[in-house]
N, C-alpha and C positions, 0 to 999 in steps of 0.2 A: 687363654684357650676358650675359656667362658663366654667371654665376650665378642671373639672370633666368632663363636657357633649362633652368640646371639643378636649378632650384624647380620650373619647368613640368613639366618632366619626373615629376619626383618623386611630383607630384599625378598626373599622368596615370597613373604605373602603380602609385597608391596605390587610385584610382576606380576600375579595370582590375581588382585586386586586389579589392576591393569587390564591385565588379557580380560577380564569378566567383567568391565564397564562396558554397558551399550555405547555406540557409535553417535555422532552426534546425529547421522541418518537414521538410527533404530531409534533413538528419542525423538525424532520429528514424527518420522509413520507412526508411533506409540499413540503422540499427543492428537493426532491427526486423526485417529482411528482408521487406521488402517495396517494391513496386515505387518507381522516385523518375525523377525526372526532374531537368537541368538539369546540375551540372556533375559531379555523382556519379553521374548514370545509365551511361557506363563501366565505373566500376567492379563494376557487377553483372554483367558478359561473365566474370570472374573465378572462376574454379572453387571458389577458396575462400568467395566470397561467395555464388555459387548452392548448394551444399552448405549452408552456415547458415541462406541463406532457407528450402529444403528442410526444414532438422530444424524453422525455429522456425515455419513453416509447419503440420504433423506436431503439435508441441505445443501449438498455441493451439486446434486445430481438437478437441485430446481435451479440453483446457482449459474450451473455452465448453461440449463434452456433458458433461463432467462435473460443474465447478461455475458457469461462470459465469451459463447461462441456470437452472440448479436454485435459486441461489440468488437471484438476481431473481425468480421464479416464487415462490419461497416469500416472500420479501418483501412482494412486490405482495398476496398471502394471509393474512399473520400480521400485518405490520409496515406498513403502506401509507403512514400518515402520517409515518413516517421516512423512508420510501425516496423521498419527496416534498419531504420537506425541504428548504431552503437554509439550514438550522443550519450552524455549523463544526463540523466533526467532528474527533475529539481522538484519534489511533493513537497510544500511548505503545508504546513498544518495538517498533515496527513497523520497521525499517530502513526501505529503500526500497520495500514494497511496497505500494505504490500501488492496485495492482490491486485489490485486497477493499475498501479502504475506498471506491472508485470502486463497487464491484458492491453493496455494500449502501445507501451514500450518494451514487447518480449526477447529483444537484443541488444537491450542497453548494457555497455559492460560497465558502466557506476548508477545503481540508485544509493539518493541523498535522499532522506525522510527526514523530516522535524517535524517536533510535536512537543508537547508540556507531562505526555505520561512515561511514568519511570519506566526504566531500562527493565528492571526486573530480574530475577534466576532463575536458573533450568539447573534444579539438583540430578546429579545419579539416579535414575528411577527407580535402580534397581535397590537401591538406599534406603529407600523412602516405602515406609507402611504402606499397602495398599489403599486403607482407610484415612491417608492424608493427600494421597494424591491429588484429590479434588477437582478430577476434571470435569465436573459439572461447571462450575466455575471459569475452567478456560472457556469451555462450551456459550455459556452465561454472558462472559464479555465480547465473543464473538456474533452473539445470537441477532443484532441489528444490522450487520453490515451484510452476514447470508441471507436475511429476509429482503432485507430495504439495498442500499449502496451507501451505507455511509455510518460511522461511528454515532452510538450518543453517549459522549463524551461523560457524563454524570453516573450514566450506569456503568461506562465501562471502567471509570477509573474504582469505582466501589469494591467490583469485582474482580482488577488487575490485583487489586493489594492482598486478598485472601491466599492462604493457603503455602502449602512451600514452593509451591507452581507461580509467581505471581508476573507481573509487566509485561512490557511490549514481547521482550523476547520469546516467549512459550508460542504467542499468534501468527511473529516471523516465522517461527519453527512451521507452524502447522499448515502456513499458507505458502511454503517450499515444497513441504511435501506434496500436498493435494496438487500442485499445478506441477508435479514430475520431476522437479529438480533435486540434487543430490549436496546434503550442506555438506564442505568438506571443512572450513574451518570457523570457529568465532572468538574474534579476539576482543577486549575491553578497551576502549580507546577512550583519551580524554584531550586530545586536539581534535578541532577547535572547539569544541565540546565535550562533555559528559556523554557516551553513547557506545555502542557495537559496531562492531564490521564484524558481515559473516561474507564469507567466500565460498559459493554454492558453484556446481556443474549440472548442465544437461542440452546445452548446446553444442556451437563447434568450439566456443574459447571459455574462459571460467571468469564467473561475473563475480562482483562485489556489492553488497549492502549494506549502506550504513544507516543507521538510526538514531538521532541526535537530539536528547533531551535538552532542549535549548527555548529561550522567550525572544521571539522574532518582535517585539515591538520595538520602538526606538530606530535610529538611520542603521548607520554602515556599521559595522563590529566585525567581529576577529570572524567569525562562524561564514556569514558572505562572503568578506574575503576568501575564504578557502574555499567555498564554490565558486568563487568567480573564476581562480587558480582553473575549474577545472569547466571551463563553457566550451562549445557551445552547448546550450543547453536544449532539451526539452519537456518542457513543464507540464503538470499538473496539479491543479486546483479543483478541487471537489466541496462541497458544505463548509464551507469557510467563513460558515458567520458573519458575512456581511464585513471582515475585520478590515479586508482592502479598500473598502469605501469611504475610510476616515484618513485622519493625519496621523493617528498611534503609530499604524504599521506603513509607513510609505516608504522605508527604506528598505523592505524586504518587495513593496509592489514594483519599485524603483528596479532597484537588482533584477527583478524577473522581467521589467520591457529591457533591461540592457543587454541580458545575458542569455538570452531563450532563442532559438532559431522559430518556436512555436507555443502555444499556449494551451491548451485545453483547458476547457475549466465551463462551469453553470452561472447563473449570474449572480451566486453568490460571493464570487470573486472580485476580479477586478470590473470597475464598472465598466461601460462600455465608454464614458465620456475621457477615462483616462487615458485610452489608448493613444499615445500621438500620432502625430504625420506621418505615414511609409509605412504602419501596420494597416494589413489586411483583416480583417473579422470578417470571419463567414457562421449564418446563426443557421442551427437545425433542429429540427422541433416545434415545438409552442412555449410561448410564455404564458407561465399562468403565474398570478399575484401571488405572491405570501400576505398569510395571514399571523394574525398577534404579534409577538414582540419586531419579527421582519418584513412588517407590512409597510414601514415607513422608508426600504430601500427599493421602492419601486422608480424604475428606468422607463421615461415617456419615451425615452429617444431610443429605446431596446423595443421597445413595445411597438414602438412604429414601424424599425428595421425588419421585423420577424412576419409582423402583421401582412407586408408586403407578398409574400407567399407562404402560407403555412403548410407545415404538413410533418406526421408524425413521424418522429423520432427511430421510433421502433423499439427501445429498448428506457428503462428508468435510467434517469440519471438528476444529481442532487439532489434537494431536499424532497423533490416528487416522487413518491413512491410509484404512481402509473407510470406505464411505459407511453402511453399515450400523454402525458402534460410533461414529459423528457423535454429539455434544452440544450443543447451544448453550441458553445464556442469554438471556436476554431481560429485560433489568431495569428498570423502570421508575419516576421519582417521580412521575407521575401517571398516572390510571386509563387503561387504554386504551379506547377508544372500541369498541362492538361494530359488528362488521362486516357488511356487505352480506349477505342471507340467501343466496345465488347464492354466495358466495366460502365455500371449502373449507378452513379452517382447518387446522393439523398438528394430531394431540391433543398436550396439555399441563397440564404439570404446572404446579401455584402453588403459592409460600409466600409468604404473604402477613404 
């Protein structure tokens, strides 16, 4: 009888326990600072969380003026059949930022990310001390991609590791939220790699994203294979260190001219001389030179294609912080369609 009443028990304040864990959407808007409801709306009376809503507030608000709605605008103009897509899109060396491959690909029903930073945990927040929360720290690792467009990888991984908040996962969560979408599940996957799939809603169909802590150097492996499983693709390359210009990584540059219906990417990706026969590249923007350690992957024959007509970008992209020394690529294995006489294209450069 004892043990009957102390089974019962157990379940009750197991479902008790249950019904009063936030959603995995109330721990996104938490992280995310922004408003939530349910059993972590409390915890926003907290000084330290109203201060973080505040800065990430503040950031997403210069975030959407400066690149989010610029580069949806210029999509919808240059790119429209991509930015329409439900292709998978392919971010190699992306960590967790979600955010660009979302703003240039916003009905892709698979993004694939790969990166070298850990997966990370998302505890019960309601769990968890206030004074361990540590969302300056999510804030922290976040704070160069909302200034600039792009991770720096040193400070961020210092700062993924702190706290009970730590890796890619907390950043996925927060950049679902801020861009509207609803996470409905996240599961821990370890084919073809170590990584996440979360299955979020806010369009018409419900998309998926994976996150795959995986070393893209080296040819073909289990990890491409199973993107190739899932082509056509459309890719993005961002700050990519210069890695596709060597022999290390030509089995992941490879995979991306096989498998991509398109490319986007700065020319810190692929170079322009790798493109073969029957790719399109169209350049926008200006090229301006790197300096120190990436001044020795400078492209005469980029430098020439662009120099042909220049003109601003409109928006930052890679390692250029201005919105005026902005480049993008535009690569293409098949012709792009011409556009509505009414839509205002960038000018652009080909090598055809």
């Amino acid at each position: 009888m004892i043990s009957r009443t102390l089974t019962a028990l157990l379940l009750l304040s197991a479902s008790a326990l249950a019904q009063n864990a936030p959603t995995l959407d109330e721990t996104a808007h938490f992280l995310a600072g922004m408003p939530v409801t349910g059993v972590l709306e409390p915890l926003t009376h907290d000084p330290a969380w109203q201060e973080h809503a505040q800065a990430m507030n503040e950031a997403w608000t210069r975030k959407e003026h400066q690149q989010i709605w610029p580069i949806r605008q210029w999509m919808q103009a240059n790119a429209p059949q991509y930015h329409r897509s439900n292709d998978t899109v392919f971010y190699m060396f992306s960590g967790p930022d979600f955010l660009y491959a979302s703003i240039f690909f916003p009905l892709s029903s698979n993004y694939v990310l790969a990166g070298l930073e850990p997966i990370g945990n998302v505890p019960d927040l309601a769990q968890v001390p206030p004074e361990m929360l540590h969302a300056d720290s999510l804030r922290n690792s976040m704070n160069s991609i909302l200034r600039f467009q792009y991770f720096i990888t040193k400070e961020m991984r210092t700062d993924l590791g702190r706290g009970n908040i730590s890796g890619t996962l907390p950043i996925l969560y927060v950049f679902l939220a801020r861009l509207g979408y609803t996470i409905v599940d996240v599961t821990h996957v370890t084919t073809p790699a170590e990584g996440a799939k979360i299955t979020f809603s806010g369009g018409e169909q419900p998309q998926t994203l994976y996150y795959f802590k995986t070393d893209l150097s080296g040819g073909n492996n289990a990890f491409l294979r199973w993107c190739a499983a899932r082509r056509p693709g459309l890719s993005l390359l961002k700050a990519a260190s210069f890695l596709l210009h060597g022999d290390g990584f030509s089995g992941v540059r490879n995979f991306l001219l096989q498998n991509s219906r398109v490319i986007i990417q700065d020319d810190s990706a692929i170079p322009l001389r790798a493109f073969p026969k029957g790719w399109k590249v169209n350049c926008y923007g200006r090229y301006v030179p790197h300096k120190d350690e990436f001044q020795k992957y400078y492209q005469p024959d980029l430098a020439a294609l662009v120099s042909q007509s220049e003109a601003p970008l409109g928006f930052a992209f890679g390692y250029h912080w201005q919105k005026e020394d902005g480049l993008l690529m535009l690569a293409t294995s098949e012709a792009l369609p011409a556009l509505p006489a009414e839509e205002q294209p960038q000018k652009v450069r080909v090598r055809k």
